[in-house]
N, C-alpha and C positions, 0 to 999 in steps of 0.2 A: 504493500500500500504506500502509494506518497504521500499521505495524509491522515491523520485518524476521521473516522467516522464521528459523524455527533450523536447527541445523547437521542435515547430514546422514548418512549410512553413519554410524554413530556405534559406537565397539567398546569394550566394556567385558572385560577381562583380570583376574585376578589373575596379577600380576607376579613371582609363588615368593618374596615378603617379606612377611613377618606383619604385619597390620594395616596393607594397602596395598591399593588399586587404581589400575587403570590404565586410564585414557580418551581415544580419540581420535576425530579427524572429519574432515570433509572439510570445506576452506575456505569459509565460509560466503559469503564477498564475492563468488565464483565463480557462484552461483547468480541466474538471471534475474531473479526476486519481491526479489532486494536490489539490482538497481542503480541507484535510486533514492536509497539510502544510502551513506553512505561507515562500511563495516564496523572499529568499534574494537575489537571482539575478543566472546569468548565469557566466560557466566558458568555455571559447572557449581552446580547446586542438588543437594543429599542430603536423605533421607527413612528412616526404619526403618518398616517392619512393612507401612506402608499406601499402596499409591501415592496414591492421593490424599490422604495426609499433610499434615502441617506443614513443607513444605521448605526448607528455612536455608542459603545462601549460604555456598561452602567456599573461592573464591577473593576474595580480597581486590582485586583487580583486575582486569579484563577480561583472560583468556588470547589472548595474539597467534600462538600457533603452536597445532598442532594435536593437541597431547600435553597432558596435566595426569595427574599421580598424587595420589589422595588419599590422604593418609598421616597415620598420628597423628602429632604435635607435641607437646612440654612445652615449657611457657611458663616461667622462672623471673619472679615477681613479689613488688617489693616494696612494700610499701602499707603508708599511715601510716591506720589504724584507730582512733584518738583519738577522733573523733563517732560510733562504730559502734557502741555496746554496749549490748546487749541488755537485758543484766540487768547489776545493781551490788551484788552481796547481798542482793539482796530478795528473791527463791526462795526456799522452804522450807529447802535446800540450804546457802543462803549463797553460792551459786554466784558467779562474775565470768566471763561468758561475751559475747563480742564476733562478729561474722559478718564473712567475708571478701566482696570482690567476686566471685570467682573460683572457681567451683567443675565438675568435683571435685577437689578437693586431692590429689595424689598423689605418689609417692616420686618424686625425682628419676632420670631415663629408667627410671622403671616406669609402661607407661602406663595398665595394667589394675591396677593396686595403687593402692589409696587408704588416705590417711592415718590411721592409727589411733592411734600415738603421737607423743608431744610431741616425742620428738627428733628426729621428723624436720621438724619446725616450727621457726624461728627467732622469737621474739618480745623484742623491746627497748623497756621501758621509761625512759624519759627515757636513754638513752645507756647503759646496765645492760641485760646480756640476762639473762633470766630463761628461765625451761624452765616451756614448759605442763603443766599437769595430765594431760589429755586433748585429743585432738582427733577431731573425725568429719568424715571429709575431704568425703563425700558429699552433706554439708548445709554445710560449709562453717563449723563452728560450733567455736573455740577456746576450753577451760576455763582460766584461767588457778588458779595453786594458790593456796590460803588458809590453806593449813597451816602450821604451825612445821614447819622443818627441823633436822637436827643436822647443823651442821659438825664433822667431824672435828679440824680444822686447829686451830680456837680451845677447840672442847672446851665448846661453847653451843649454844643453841636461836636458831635466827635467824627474826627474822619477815619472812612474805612480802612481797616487793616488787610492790603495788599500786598503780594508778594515782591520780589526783587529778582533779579537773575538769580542770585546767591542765594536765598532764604530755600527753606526747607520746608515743603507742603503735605502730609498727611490725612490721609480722609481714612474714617474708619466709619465702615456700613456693613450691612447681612446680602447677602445673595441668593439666589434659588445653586446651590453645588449641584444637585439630582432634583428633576421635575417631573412630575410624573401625572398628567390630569385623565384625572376619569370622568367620561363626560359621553354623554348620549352622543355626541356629536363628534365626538374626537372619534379618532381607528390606530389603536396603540398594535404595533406589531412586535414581537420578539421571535428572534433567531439563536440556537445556541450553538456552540461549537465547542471542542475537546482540544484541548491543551494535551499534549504527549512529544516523548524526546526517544529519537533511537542515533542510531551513531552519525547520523549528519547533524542532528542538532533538535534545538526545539523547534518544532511543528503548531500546527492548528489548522484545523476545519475550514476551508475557504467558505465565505458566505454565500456562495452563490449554490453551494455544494446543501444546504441547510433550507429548510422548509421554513416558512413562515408562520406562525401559529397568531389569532391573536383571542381574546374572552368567549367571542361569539361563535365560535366556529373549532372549537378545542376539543368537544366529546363528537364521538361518534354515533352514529344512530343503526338501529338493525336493518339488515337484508328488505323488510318491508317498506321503512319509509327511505330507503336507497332509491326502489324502485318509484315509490311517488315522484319523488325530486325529476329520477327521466324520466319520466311520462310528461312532466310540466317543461321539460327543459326540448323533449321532441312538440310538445306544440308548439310555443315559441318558435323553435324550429323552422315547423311547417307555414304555421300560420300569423306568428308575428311580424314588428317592423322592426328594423335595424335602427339604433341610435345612437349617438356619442352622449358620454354624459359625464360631466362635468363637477367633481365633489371638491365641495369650499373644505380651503382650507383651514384649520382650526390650527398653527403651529408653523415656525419655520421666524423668519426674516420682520422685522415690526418695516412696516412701513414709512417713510416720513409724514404721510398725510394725518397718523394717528395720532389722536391728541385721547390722552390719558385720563384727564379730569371726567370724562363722560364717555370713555373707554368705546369710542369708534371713529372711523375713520373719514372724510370727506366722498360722500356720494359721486364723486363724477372723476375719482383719481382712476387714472388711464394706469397706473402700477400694482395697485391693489383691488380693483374694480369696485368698491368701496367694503372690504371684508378686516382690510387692515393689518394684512402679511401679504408681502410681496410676492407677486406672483395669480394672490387670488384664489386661482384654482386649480386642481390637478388633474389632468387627465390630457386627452380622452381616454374615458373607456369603451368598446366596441361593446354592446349590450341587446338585447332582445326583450322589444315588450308588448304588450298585448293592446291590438289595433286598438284605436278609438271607436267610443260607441256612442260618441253626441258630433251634432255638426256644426262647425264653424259660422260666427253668427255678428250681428253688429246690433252695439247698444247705444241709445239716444242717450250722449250727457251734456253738458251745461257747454261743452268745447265743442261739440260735436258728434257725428259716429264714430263710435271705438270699438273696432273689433275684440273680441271676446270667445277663447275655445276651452272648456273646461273637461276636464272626461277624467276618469277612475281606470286606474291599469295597474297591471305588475307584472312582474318578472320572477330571473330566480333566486336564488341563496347569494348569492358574492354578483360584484365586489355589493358591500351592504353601503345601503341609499340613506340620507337624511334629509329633514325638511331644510331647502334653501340653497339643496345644488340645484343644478338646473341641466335639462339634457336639448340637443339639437336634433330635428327631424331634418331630414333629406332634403326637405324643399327648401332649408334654412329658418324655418320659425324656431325659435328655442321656446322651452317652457320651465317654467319653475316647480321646483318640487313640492308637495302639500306637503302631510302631516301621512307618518309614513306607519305602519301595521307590519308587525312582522310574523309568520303563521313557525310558530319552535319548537321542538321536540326535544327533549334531553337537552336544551343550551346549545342546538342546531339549527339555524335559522333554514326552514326549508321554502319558504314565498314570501315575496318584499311585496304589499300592496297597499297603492298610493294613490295621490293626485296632483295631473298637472293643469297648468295654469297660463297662458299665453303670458309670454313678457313683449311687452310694446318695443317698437323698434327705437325708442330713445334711449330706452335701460341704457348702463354703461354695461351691462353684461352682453351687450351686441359690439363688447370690442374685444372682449374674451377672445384671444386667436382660437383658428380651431383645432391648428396644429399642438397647441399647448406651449408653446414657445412664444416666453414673454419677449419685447419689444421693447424696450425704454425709449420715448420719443424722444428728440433732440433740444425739443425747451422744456421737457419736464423739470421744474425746478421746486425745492424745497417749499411747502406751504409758508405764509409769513404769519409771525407770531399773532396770535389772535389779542385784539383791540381790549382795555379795561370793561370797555362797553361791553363787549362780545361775551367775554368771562361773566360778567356782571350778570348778562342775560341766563347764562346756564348753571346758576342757584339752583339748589333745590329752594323748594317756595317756605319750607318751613327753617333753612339758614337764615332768609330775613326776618324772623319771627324771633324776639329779646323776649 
């Protein structure tokens, strides 16, 4: 063998704790195709949205027993950020805005909370802490303040404490180390591989060589509803349409058009299609679903006639649908996905059935390529900071309420 074989019977659980899984196997060294190696343990890989993803490495060490729980983690980190800065008052702004290694920045044990204000950031200038301006924990990027202050105490205007070339800048904050969301909407994938050494060296399971498992799709079902699933999968077959479809993505790249205070992104960004990770969506997927059984029609509004096609369809077991992808038919209409039924057996999803929804041809999801290959236009440029005004207006109504 050139390779050890990965592990086997492999079970993936949620364990009844938020923002946890749990994975186990069968001893891999046990298996004939490894006794050639001498087995140093397993390395569990994670993915969102796409099995054949970008898969990133969640243990730090080759696991020697046959359990691992993936779980989030906050890191507390303190980092001297002296060489890191960005800008030095040369923005428009006058800004002094410096980047952490570590992102995303978030409240200490809040692992889905990201930092938006300075107190929860520690920054020390030359041995002096000072209080950020601002912070966006998601990019990673600290405003330090340039304003006068008024002390109380002395009953003066004091000026901010800025750095020098020479001064020494320390920010201590929490980060997400391991992130790991569980979420109707997210598609968490894991891949495992066997660590083994024989007299060329240490070894491992190439990923490609490795199945993808992820919650939903992890038992198996008997010989009976085998057959159901083909029976549904030769109609389609026979008698469905072909479609590409398109699943938002939930993870990946924060976009610049996101703004964090009201944690979404700008409806008409041509990078994020307004989902708020770059990129949007993934896919296509080539998929098979069941004709339409209403007729496309037109409705009297206030603008005008607006075309309007709604109908109730499904498909099979994978890849598994949510509400708010959206799929493309042949003639180019896209539609949006409803509110999605899953028909499961044993924790085997066997029919995805749903409803789509015509998306008018202004959506920005009519820029969506359809090859899946994002595009960065040539004047897409950073959104510009939102106006006092603008902030002001996106209160919740009981923050003005003393």
């Amino acid at each position: 063998m050139a390779f050890p074989v990965s592990p086997v019977n492999i079970g993936l659980y949620n364990p009844g704790t938020q923002w946890a899984f749990d994975l186990t196997w069968d001893d891999p060294s046990l298996l004939p195709e490894n006794g050639f190696f001498v087995v140093k343990g397993v390395n569990i890989y994670r993915a969102y949205d796409d099995p054949k993803g970008s898969y990133i490495r969640v243990n730090k060490n080759p696991v020697t027993v046959g359990y691992y729980r993936d779980a989030n983690e906050v890191s507390l980190v303190q980092e001297d950020v002296s060489t890191k800065f960005l800008t030095k008052g040369k923005s428009p702004n006058s800004e002094w805005i410096f980047k952490v290694d570590n992102i995303p920045m978030v409240i200490n044990d809040a692992v889905d909370t990201e930092v938006t204000n300075g107190r929860d950031v520690s920054v020390v200038i030359d041995g002096t802490e000072v209080k950020p301006l601002k912070v966006l924990g998601h990019q990673g990027h600290v405003y330090l303040n340039t304003f006068l202050y008024y002390d109380h105490r002395t009953k003066r205007n004091i000026e901010p404490l800025l750095p020098s070339e020479n001064s020494t800048v320390v920010c201590k904050y929490y980060y997400n180390s391991n992130y790991v969301s569980i979420s109707l909407n997210k598609r968490v994938y894991y891949k495992l591989t066997t660590v083994g050494s024989d007299d060329e060296g240490l070894k491992e399971t190439p990923l490609d060589a490795c199945i993808a498992i992820n919650s939903d799709v992890i038992n198996e079902v008997d010989p009976v509803w085998q057959e159901a699933m083909g029976r549904n999968g030769y109609i389609l077959e026979q008698g469905g349409e072909m479609v590409k479809l398109f699943l938002r993505k939930w993870a990946g790249d924060r976009c610049e058009s996101f703004y964090p205070t009201h944690q979404q992104s700008t409806n008409d960004c041509k990078i994020c299609f307004g989902t708020g990770w770059v990129g949007g969506y993934t896919g296509p997927y080539d998929i098979s679903i069941a004709s339409p059984d209403a007729p496309k029609s037109l409705e009297a509004t206030d603008l005008g006639l607006k075309p309007t096609f709604q109908f109730d369809t499904w498909t099979g077991q994978t890849p598994l649908i949510s509400q708010r992808d959206f799929v493309v038919r042949k003639n180019g209409d896209r539609f949006a996905v409803g509110a999605v039924s899953l028909s499961v057996v044993g924790g085997t999803p066997l029919q995805q059935q749903f409803s789509l929804s015509l998306i008018q041809t202004k959506d920005i999801r009519y820029f969506v390529p359809l090859d899946g290959k994002l595009v960065i236009p040539p004047n897409a440029n950073p959104p510009t900071p939102p106006t006092k005004e603008q902030i002001a207006a996106r209160k919740k109504v009981w923050e003005e309420i003393l």
